[in-house]
C-alpha positions in Angstrom: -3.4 10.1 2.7 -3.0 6.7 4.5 -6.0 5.4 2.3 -4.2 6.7 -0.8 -0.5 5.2 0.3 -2.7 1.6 0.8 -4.6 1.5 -2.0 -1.6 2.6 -4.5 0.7 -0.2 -2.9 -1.9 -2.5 -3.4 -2.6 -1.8 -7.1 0.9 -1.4 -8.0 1.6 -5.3 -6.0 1.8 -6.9 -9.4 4.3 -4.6 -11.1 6.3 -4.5 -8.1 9.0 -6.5 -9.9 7.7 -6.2 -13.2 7.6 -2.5 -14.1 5.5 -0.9 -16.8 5.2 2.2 -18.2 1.7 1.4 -20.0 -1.1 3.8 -18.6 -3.6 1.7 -19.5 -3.4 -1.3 -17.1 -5.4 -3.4 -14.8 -6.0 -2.6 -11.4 -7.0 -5.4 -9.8 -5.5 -8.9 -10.8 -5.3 -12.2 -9.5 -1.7 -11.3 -8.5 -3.0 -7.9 -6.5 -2.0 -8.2 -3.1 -1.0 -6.0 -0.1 2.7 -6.4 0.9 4.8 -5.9 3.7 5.0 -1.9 3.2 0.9 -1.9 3.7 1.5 -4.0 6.9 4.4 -1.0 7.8 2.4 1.6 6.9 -0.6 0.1 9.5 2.1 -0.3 12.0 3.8 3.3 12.1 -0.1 4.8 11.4 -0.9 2.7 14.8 2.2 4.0 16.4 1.7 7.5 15.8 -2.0 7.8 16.6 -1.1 5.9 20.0 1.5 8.5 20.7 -0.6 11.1 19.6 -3.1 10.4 22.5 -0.3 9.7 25.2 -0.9 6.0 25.1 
């Protein structure tokens, strides 16, 4: 799931502000990027498997 969350933020980087209902588009672009809801994702991922072993 965590894989899944990453890699569809990442794809869908370049239609963050520029929706697009097309089903045929490019996956990878020059403007694919991660963004700050991959980097909060990683955090609260960290977080909980920290708590998870008591850390």
């Amino acid at each position: 799931m965590l894989l899944g969350a990453l890699v569809g933020d990442i794809i869908g980087s370049p239609y963050e502000r520029h929706n697009t209902k097309e089903k045929d588009f490019a996956l990878i672009t020059e403007r694919t990027r991660f963004t700050d809801d991959s980097v909060m994702t990683m955090a609260v991922a960290h977080t909980l498997r920290k708590w998870k072993k008591g850390e």
